[in-house]
Backbone as CSV, one residue per row, in Angstrom:
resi,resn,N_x,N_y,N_z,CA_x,CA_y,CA_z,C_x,C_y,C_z
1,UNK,19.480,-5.407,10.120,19.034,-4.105,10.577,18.845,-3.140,9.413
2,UNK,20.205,-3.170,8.433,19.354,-2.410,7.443,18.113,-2.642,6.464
3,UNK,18.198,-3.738,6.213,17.064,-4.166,5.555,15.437,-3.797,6.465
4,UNK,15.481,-3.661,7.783,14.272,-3.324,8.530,14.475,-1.869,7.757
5,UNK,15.462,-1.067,8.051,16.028,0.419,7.617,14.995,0.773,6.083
6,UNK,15.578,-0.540,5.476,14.908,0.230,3.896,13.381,0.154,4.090
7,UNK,13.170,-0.817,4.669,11.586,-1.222,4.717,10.295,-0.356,5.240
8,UNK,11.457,0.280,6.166,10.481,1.260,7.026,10.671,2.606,6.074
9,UNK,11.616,2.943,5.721,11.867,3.548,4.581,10.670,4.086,2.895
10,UNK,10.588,2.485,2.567,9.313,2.279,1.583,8.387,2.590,2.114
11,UNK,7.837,2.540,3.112,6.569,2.180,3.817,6.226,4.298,4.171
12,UNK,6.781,4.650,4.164,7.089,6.028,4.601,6.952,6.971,3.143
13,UNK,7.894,6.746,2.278,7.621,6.539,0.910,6.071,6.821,0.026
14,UNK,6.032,5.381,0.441,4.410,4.849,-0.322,3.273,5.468,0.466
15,UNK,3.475,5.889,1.567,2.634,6.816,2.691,2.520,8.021,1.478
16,UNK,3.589,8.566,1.956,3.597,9.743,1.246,3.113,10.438,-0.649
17,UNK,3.669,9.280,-1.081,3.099,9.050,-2.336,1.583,8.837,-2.311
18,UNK,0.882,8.054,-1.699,-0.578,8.256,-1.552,-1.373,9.013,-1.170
19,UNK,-0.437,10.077,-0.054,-1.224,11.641,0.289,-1.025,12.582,-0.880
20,UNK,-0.011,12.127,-1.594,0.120,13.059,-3.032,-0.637,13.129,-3.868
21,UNK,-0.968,12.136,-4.268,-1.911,11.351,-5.279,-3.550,12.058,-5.219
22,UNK,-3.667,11.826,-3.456,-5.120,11.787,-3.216,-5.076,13.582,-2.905
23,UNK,-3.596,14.723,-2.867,-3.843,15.966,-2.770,-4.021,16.023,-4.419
24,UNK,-3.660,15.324,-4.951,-3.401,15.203,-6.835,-5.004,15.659,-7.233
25,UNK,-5.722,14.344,-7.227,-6.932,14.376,-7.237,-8.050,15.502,-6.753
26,UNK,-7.406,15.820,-5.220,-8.572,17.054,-5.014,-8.324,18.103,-5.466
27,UNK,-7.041,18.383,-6.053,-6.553,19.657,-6.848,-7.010,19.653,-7.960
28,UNK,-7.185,18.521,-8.575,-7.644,18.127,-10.300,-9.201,18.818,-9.795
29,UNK,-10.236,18.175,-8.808,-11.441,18.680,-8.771,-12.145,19.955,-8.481
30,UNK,-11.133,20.699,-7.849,-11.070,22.055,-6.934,-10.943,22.750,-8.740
31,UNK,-9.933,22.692,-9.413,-9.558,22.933,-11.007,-10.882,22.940,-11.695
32,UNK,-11.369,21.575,-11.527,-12.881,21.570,-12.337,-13.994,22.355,-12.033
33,UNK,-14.223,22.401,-10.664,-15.160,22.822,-9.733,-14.985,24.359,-10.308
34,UNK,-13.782,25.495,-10.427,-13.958,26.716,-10.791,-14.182,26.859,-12.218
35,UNK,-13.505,25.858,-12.727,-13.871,26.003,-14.794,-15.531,25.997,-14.749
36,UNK,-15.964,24.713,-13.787,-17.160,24.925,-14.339,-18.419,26.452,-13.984
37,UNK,-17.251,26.611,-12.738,-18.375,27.716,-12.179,-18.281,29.119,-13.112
38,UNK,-17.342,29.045,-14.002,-17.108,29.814,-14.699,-17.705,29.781,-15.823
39,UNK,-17.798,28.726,-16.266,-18.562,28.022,-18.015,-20.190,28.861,-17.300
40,UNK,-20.357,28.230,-16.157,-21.926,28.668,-15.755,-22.036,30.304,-15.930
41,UNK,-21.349,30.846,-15.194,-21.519,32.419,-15.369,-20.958,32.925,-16.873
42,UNK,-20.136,32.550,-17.300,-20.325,32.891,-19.050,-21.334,32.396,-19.543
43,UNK,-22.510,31.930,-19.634,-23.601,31.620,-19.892,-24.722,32.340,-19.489
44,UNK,-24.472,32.339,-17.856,-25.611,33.339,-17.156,-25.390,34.531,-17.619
45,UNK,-24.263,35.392,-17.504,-24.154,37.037,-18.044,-23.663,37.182,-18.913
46,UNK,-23.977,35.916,-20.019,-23.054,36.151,-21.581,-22.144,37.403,-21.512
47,UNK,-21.057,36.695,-20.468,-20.095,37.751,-21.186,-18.749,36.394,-21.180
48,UNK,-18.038,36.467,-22.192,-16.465,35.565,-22.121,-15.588,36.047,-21.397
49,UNK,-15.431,34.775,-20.474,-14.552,34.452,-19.682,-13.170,34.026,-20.077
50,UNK,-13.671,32.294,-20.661,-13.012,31.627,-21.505,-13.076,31.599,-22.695
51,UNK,-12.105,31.053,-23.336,-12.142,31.477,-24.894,-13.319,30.260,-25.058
52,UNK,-13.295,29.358,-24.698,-14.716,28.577,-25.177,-15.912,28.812,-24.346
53,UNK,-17.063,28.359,-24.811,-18.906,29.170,-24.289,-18.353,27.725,-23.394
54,UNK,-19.465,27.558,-22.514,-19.882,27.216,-21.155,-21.022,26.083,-21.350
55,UNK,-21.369,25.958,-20.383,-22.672,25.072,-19.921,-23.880,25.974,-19.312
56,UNK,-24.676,25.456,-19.339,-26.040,26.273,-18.894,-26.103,25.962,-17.313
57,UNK,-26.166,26.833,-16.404,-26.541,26.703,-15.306,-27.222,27.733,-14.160
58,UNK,-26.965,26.953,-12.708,-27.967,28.300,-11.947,-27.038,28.330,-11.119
59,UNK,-27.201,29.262,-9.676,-26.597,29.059,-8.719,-25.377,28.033,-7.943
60,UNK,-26.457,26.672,-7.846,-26.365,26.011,-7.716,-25.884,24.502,-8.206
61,UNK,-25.323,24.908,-9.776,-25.265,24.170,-10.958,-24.199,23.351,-11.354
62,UNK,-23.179,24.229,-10.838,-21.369,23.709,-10.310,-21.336,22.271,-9.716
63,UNK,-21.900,22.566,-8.178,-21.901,21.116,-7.153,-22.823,20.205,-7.991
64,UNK,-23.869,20.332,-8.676,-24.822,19.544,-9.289,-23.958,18.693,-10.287
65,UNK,-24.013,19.673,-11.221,-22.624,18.832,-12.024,-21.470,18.372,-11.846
66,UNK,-20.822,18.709,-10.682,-19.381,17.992,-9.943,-19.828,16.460,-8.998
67,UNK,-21.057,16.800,-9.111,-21.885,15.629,-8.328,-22.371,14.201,-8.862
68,UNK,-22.672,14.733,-10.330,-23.164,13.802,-11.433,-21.593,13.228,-11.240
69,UNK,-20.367,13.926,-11.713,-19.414,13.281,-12.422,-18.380,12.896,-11.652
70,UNK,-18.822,13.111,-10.143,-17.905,11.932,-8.992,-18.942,11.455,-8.152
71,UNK,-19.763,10.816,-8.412,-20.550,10.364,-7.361,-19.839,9.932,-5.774
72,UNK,-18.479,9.236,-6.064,-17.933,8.920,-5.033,-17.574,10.693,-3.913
73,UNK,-17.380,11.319,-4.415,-17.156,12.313,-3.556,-18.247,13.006,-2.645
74,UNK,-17.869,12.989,-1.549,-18.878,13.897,-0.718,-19.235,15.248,-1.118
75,UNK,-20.667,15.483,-1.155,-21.210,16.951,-1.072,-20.682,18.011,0.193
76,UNK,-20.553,17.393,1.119,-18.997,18.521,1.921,-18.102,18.938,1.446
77,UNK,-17.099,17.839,1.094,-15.758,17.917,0.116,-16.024,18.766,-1.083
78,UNK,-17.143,18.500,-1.791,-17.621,19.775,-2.952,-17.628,20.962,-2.466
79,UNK,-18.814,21.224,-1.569,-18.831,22.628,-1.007,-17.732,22.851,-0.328
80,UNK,-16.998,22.262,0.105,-15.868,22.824,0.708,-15.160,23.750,-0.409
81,UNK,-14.792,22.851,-1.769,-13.916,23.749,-2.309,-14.017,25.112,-2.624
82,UNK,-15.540,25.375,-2.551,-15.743,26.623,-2.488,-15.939,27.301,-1.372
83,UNK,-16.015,27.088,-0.006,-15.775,27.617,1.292,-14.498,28.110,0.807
84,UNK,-13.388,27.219,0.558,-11.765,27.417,0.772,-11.687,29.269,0.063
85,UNK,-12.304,28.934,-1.375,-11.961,29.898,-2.123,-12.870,31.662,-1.803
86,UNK,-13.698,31.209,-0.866,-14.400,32.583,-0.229,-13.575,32.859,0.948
87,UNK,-12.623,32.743,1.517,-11.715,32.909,2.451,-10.045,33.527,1.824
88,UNK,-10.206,32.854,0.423,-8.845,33.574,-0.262,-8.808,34.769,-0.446
């Protein structure tokens, strides 16, 4: 019986550890997603943001480039992160 105990235990565990991981990840991209939207507008209204210059972009230039560099991720899941942050 305990041995079922630990098992169900791990399994609960390793659950949890994989919702971490995968909140890990969308936090790492949500992170990228504003650096870059930021690199873009220090570029567009040359004014510093960050202590380093930016990338060239438009509007639309953020998801474009978050797009190139996860192909696996959905264009929802992108725009989402910026839904989230027009509600903060």
């Amino acid at each position: 019986m305990k041995k079922h105990n630990q098992d169900a235990y791990v399994k609960v565990l390793e659950r949890r550890l994989a919702a971490t991981e995968d909140e890990n990840k969308l936090l790492k991209l949500k992170a990228e997603a504003f650096e870059t939207a930021i690199q873009i507008a220090e570029k567009q209204f040359q004014i510093p943001i960050l202590k380093k210059s930016g990338r060239i972009g438009g509007p639309n230039q953020t998801i474009n480039q978050l797009t190139r560099r996860y192909p696996l991720v959905g264009m929802d899941q992108l725009c989402g992160l910026f839904a989230d942050a027009a509600r903060a």
